[in-house]
KOLGU-4560 file (N, C-alpha, C; in nm, 3 decimals, padded with zeros to 5 digits):
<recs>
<n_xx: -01.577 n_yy: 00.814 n_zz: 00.764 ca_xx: -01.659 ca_yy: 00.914 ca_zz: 00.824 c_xx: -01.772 c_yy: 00.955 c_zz: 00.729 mol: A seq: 1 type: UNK>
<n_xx: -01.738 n_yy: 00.931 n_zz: 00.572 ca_xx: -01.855 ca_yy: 01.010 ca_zz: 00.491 c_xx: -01.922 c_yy: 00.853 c_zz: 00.438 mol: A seq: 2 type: UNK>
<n_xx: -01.893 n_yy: 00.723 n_zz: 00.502 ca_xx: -01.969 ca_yy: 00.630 ca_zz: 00.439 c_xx: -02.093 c_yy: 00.646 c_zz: 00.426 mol: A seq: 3 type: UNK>
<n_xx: -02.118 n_yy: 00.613 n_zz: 00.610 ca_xx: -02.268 ca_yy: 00.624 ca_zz: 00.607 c_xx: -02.372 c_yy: 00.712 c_zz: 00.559 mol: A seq: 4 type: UNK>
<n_xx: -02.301 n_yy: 00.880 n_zz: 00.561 ca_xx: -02.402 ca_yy: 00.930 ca_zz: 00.506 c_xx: -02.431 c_yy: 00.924 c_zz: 00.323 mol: A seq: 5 type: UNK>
<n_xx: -02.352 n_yy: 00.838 n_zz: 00.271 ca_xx: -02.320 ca_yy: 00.846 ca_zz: 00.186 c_xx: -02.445 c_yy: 00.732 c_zz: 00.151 mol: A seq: 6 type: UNK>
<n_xx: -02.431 n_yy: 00.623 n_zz: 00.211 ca_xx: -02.475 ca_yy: 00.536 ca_zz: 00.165 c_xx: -02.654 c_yy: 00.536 c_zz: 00.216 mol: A seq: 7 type: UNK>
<n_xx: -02.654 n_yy: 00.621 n_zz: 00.334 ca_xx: -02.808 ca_yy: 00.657 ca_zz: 00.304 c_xx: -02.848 c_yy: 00.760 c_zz: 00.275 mol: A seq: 8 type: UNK>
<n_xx: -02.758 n_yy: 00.850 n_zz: 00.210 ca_xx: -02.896 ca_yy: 00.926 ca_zz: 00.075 c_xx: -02.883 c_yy: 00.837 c_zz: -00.045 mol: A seq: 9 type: UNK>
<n_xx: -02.769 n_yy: 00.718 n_zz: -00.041 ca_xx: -02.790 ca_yy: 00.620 ca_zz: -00.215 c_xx: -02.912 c_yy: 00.565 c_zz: -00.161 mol: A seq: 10 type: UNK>
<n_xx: -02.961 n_yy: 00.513 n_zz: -00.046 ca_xx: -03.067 ca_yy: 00.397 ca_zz: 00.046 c_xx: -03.244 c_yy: 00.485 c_zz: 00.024 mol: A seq: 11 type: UNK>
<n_xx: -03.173 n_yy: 00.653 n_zz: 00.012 ca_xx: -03.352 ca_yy: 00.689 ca_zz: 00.045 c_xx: -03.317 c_yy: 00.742 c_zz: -00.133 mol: A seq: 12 type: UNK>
<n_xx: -03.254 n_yy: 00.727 n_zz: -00.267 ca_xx: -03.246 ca_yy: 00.748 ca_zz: -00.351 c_xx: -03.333 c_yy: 00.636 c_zz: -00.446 mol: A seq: 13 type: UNK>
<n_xx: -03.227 n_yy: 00.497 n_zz: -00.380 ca_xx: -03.248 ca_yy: 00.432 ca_zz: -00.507 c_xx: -03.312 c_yy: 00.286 c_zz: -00.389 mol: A seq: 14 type: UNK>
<n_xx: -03.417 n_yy: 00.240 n_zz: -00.473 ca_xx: -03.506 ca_yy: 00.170 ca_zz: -00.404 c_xx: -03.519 c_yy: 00.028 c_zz: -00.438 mol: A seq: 15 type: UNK>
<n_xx: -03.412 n_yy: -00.037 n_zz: -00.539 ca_xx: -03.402 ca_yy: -00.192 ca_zz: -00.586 c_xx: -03.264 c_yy: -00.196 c_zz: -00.492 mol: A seq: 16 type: UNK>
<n_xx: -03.296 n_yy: -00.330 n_zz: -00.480 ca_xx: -03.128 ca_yy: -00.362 ca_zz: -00.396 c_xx: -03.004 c_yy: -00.383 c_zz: -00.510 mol: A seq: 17 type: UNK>
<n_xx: -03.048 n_yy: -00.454 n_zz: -00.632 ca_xx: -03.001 ca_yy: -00.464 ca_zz: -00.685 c_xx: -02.882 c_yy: -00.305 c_zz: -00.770 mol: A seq: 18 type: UNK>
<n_xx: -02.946 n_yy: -00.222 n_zz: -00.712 ca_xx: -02.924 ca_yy: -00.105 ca_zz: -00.812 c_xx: -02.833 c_yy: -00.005 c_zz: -00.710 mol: A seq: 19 type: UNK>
<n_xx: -02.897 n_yy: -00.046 n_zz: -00.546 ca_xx: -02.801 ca_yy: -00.018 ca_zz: -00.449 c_xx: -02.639 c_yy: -00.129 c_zz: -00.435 mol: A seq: 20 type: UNK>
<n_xx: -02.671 n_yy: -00.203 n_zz: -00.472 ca_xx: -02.527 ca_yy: -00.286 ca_zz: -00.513 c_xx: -02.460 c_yy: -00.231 c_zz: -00.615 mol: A seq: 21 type: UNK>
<n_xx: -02.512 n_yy: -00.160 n_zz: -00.691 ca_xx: -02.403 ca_yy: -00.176 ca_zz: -00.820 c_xx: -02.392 c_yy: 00.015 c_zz: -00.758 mol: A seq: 22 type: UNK>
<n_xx: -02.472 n_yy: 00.066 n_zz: -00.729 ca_xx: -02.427 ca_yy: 00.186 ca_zz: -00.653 c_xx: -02.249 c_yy: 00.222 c_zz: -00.541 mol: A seq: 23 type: UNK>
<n_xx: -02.297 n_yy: 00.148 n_zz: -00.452 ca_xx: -02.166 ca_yy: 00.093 ca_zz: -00.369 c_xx: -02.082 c_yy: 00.033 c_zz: -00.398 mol: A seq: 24 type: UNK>
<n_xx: -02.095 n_yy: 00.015 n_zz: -00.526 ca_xx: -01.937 ca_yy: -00.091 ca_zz: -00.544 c_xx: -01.924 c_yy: 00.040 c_zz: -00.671 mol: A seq: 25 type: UNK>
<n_xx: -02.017 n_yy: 00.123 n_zz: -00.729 ca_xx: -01.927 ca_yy: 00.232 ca_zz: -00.810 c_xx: -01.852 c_yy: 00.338 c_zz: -00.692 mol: A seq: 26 type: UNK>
<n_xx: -01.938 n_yy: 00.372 n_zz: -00.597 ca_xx: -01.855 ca_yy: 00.457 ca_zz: -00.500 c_xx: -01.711 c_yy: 00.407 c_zz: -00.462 mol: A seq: 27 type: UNK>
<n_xx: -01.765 n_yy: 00.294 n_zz: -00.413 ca_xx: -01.620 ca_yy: 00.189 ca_zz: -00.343 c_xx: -01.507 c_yy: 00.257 c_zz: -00.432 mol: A seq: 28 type: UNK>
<n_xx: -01.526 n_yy: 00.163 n_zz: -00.576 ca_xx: -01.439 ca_yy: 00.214 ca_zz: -00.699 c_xx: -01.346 c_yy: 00.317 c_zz: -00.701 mol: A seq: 29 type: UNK>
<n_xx: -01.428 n_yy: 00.440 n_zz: -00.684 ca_xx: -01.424 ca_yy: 00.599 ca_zz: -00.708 c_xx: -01.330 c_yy: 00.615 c_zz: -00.602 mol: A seq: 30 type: UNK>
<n_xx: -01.354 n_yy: 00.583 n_zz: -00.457 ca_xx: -01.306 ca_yy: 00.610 ca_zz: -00.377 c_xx: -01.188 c_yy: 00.547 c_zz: -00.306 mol: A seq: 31 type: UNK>
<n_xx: -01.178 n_yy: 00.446 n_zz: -00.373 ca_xx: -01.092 ca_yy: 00.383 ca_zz: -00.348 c_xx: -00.943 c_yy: 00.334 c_zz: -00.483 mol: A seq: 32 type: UNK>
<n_xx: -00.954 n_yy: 00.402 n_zz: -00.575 ca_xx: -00.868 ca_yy: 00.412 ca_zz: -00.693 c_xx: -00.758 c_yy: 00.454 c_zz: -00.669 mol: A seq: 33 type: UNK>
<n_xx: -00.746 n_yy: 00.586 n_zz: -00.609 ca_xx: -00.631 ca_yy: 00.653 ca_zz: -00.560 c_xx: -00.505 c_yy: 00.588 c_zz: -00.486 mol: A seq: 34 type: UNK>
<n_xx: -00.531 n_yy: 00.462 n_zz: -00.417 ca_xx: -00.482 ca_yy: 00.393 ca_zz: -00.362 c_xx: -00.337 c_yy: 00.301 c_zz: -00.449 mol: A seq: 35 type: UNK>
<n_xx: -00.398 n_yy: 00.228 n_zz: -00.585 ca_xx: -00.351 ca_yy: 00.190 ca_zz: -00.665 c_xx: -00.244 c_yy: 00.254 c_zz: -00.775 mol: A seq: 36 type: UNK>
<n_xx: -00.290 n_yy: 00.426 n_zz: -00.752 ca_xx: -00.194 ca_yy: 00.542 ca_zz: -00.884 c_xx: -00.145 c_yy: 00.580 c_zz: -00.753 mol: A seq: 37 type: UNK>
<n_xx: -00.183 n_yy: 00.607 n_zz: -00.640 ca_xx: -00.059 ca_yy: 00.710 ca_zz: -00.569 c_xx: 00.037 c_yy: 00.681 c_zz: -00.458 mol: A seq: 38 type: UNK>
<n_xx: -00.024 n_yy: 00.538 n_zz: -00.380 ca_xx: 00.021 ca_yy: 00.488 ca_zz: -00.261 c_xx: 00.182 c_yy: 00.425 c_zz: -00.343 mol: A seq: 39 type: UNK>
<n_xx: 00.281 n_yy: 00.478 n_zz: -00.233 ca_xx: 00.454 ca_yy: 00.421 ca_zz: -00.286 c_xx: 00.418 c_yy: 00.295 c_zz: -00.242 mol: A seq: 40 type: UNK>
<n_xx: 00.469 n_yy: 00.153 n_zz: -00.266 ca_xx: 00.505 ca_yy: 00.046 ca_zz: -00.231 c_xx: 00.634 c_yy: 00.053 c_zz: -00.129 mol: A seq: 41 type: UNK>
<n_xx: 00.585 n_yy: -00.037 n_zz: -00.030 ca_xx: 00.722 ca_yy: -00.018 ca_zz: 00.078 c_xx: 00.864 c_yy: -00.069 c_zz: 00.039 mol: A seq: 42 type: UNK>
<n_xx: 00.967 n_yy: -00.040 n_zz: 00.058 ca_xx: 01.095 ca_yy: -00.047 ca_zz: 00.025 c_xx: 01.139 c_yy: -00.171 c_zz: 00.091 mol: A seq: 43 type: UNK>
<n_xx: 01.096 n_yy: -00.190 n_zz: 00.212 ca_xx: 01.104 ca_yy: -00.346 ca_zz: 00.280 c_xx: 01.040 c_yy: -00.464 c_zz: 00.170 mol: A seq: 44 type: UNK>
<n_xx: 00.967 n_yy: -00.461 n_zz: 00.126 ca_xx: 00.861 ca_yy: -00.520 ca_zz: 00.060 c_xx: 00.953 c_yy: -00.581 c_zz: -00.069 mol: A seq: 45 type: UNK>
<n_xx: 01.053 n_yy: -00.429 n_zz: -00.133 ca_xx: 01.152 ca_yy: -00.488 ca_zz: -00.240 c_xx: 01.247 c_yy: -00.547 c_zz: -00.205 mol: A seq: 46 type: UNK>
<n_xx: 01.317 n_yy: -00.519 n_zz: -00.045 ca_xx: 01.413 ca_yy: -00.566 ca_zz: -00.016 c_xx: 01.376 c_yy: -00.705 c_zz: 00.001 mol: A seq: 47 type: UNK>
<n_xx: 01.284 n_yy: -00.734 n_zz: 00.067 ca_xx: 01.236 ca_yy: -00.886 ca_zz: 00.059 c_xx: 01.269 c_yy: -00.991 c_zz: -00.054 mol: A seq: 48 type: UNK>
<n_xx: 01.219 n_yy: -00.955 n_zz: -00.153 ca_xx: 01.212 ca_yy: -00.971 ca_zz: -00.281 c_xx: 01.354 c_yy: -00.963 c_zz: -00.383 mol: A seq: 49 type: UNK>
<n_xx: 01.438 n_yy: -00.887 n_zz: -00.280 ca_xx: 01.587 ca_yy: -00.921 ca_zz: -00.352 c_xx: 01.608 c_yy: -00.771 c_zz: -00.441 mol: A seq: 50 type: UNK>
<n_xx: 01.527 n_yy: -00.677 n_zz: -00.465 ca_xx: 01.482 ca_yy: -00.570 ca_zz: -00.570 c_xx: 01.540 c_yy: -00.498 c_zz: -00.521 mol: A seq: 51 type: UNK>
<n_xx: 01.734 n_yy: -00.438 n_zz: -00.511 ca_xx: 01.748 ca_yy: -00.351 ca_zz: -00.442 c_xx: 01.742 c_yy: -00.214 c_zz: -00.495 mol: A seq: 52 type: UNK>
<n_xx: 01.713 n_yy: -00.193 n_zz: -00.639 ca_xx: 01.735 ca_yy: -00.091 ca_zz: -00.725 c_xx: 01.577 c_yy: -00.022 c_zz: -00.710 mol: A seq: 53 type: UNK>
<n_xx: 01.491 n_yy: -00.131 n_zz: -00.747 ca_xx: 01.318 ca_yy: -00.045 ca_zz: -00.709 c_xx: 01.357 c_yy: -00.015 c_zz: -00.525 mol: A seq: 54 type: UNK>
<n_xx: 01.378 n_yy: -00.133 n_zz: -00.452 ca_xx: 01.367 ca_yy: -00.034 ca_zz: -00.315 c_xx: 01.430 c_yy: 00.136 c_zz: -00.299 mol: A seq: 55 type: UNK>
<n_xx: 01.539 n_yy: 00.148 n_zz: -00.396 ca_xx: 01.583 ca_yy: 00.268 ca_zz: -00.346 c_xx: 01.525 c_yy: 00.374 c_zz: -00.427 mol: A seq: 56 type: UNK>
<n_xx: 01.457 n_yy: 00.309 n_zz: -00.507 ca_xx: 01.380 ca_yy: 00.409 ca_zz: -00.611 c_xx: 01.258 c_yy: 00.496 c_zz: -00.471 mol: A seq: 57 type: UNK>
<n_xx: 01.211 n_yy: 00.358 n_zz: -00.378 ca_xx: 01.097 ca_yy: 00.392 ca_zz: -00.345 c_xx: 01.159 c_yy: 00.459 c_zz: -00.254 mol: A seq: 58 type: UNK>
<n_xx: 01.292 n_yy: 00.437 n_zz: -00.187 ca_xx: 01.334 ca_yy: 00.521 ca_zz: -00.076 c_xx: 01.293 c_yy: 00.677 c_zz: -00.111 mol: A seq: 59 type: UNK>
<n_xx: 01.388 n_yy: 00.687 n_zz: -00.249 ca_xx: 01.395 ca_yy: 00.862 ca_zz: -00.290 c_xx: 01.270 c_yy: 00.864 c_zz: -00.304 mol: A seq: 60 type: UNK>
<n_xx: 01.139 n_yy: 00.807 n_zz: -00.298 ca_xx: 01.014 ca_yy: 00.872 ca_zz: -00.318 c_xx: 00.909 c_yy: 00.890 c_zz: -00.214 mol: A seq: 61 type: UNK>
<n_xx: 00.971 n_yy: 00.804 n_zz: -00.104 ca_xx: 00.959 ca_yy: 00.882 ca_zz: 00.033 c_xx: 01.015 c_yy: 00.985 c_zz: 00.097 mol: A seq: 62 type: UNK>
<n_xx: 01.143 n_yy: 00.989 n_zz: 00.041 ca_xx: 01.182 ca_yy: 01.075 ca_zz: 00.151 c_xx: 01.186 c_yy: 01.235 c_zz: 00.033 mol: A seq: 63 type: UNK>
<n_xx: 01.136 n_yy: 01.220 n_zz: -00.070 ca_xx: 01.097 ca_yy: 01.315 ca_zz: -00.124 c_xx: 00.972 c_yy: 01.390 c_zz: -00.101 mol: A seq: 64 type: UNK>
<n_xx: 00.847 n_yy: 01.243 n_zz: -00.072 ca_xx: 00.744 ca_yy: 01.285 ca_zz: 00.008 c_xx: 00.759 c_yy: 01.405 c_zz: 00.134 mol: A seq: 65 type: UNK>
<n_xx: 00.838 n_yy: 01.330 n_zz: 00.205 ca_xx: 00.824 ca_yy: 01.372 ca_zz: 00.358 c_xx: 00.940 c_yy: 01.486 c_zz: 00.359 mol: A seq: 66 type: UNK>
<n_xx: 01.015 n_yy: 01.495 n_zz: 00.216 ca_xx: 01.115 ca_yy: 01.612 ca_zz: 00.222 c_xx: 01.206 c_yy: 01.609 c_zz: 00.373 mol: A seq: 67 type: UNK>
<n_xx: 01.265 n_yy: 01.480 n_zz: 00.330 ca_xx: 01.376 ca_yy: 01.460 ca_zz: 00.406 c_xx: 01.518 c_yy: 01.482 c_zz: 00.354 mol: A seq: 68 type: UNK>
<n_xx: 01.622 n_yy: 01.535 n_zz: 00.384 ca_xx: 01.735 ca_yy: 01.554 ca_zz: 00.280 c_xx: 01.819 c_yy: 01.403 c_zz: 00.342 mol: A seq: 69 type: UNK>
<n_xx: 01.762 n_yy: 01.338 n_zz: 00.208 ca_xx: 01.873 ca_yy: 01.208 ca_zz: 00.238 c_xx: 02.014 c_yy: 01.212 c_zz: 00.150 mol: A seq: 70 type: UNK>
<n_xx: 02.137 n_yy: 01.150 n_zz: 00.146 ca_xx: 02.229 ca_yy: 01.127 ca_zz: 00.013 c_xx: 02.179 c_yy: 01.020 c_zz: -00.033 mol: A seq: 71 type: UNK>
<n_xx: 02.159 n_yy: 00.968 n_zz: -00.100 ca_xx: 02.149 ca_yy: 00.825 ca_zz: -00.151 c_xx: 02.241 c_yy: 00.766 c_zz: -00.248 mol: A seq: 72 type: UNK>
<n_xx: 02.343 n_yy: 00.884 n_zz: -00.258 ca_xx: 02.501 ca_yy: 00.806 ca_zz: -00.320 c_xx: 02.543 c_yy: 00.706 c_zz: -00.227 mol: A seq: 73 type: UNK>
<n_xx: 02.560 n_yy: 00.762 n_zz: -00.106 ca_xx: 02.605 ca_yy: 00.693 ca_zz: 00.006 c_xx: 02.509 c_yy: 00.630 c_zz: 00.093 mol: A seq: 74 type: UNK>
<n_xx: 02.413 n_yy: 00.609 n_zz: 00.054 ca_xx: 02.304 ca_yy: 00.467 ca_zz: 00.082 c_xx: 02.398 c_yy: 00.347 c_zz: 00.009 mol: A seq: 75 type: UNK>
<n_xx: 02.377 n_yy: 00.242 n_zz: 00.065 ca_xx: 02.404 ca_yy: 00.131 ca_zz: 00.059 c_xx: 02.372 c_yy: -00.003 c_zz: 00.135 mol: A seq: 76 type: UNK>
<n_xx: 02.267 n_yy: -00.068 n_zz: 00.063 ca_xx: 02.201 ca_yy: -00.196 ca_zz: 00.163 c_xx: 02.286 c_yy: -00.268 c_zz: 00.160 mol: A seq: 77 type: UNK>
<n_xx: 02.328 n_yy: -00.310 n_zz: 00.275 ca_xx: 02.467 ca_yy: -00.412 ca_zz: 00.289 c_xx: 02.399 c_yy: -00.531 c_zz: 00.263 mol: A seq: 78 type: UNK>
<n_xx: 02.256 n_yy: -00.567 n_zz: 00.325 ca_xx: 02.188 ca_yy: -00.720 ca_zz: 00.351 c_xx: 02.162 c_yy: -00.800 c_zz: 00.279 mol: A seq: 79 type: UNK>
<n_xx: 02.129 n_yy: -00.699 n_zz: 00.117 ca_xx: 02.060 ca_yy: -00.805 ca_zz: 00.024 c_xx: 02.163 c_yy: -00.844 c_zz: -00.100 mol: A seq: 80 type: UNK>
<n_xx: 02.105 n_yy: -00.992 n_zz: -00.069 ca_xx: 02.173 ca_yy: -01.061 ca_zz: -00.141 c_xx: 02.241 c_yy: -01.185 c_zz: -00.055 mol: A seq: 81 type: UNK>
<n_xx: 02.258 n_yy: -01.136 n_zz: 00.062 ca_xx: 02.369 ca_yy: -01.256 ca_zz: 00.111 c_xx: 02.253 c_yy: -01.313 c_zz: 00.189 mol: A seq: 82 type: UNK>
<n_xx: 02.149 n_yy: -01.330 n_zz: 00.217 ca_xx: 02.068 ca_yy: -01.428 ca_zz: 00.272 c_xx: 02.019 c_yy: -01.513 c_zz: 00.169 mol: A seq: 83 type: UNK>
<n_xx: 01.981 n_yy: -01.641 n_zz: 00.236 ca_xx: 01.968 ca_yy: -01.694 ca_zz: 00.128 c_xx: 01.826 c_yy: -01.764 c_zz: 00.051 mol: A seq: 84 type: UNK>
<n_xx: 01.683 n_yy: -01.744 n_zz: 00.164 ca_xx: 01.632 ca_yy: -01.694 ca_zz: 00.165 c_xx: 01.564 c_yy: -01.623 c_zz: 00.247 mol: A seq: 85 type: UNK>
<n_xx: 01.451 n_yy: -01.547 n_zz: 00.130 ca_xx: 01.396 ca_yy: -01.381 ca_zz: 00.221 c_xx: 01.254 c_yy: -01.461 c_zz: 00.176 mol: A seq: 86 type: UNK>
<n_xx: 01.190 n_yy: -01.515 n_zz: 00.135 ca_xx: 01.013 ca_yy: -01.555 ca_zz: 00.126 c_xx: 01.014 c_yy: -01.572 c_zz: 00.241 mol: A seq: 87 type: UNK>
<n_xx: 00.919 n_yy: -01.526 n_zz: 00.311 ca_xx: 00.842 ca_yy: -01.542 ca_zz: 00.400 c_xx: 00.674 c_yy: -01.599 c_zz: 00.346 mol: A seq: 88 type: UNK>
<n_xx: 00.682 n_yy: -01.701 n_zz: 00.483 ca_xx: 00.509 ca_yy: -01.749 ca_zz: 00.448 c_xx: 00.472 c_yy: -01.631 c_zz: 00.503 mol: A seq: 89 type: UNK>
<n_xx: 00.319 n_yy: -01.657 n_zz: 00.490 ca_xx: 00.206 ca_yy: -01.543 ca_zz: 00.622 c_xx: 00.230 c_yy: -01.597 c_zz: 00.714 mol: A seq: 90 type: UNK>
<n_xx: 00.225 n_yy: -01.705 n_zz: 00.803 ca_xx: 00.252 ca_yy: -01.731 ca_zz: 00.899 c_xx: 00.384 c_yy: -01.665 c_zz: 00.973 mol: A seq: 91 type: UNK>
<n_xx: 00.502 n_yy: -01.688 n_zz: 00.959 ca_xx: 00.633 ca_yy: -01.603 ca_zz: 00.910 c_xx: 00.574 c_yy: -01.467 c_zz: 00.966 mol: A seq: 92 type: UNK>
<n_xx: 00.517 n_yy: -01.400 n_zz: 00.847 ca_xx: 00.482 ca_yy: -01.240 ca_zz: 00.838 c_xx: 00.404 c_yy: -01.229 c_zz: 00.970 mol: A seq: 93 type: UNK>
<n_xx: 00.322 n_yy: -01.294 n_zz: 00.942 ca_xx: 00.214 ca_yy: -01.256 ca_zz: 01.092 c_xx: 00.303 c_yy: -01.227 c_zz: 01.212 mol: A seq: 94 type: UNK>
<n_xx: 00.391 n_yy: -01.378 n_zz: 01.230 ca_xx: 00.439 ca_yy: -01.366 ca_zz: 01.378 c_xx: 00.564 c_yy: -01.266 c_zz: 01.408 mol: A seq: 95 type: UNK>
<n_xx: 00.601 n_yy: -01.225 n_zz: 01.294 ca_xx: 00.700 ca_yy: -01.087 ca_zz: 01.257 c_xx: 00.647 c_yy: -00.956 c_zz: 01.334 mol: A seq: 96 type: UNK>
<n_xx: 00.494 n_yy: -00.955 n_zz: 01.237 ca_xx: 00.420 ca_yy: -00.834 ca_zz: 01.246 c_xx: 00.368 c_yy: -00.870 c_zz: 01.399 mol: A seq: 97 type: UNK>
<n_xx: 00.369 n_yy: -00.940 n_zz: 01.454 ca_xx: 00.325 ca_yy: -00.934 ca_zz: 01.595 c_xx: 00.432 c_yy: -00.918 c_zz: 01.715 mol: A seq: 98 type: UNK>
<n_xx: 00.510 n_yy: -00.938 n_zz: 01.685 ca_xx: 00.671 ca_yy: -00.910 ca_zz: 01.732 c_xx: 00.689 c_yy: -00.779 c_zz: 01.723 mol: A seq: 99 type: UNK>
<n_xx: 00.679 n_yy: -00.736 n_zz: 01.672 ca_xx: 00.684 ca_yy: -00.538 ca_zz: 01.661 c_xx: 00.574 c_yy: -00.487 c_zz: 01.735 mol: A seq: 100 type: UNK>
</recs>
């Protein structure tokens, strides 16, 4: 919502293209950092991966987010481990994610 105006007062500011490039990719930067320090990684994502100790890390840090009262003594992923494998191609993922 604040791109555009964003990007034309950089447009009636700065008048080389070159200088409007390196403009938008510092905003981009700025604005897009937060993503990398604060976004949790999904817990599916570890379970995939066999990681059942980070998934439940990320559980308690959702549901701490969303202040859910979970136990997580009595959490227990029954699944991982006994498949034998969990890689998925993209192809795989895609037709997963299109199934839902």
């Amino acid at each position: 919502a604040l791109g555009y105006p964003i990007v034309a007062a950089m447009g009636y500011h700065v008048y080389s293209w070159n200088y409007m490039f390196l403009m938008t990719s510092i905003v981009l930067l700025v604005t897009r950092i937060h993503i990398f320090i604060f976004v949790i990684e999904s817990p599916r994502f570890y379970l995939i991966k066999n990681d059942v100790e980070t998934a439940k890390k990320s559980f308690k840090a959702l549901a701490a987010l969303t202040k859910a009262n979970l136990d997580f003594d009595k959490i227990d992923i029954v699944d991982a481990g006994k498949t034998k494998e969990r890689d998925q191609s993209i192809k795989q993922q895609l037709k997963e994610l299109r199934r839902y």
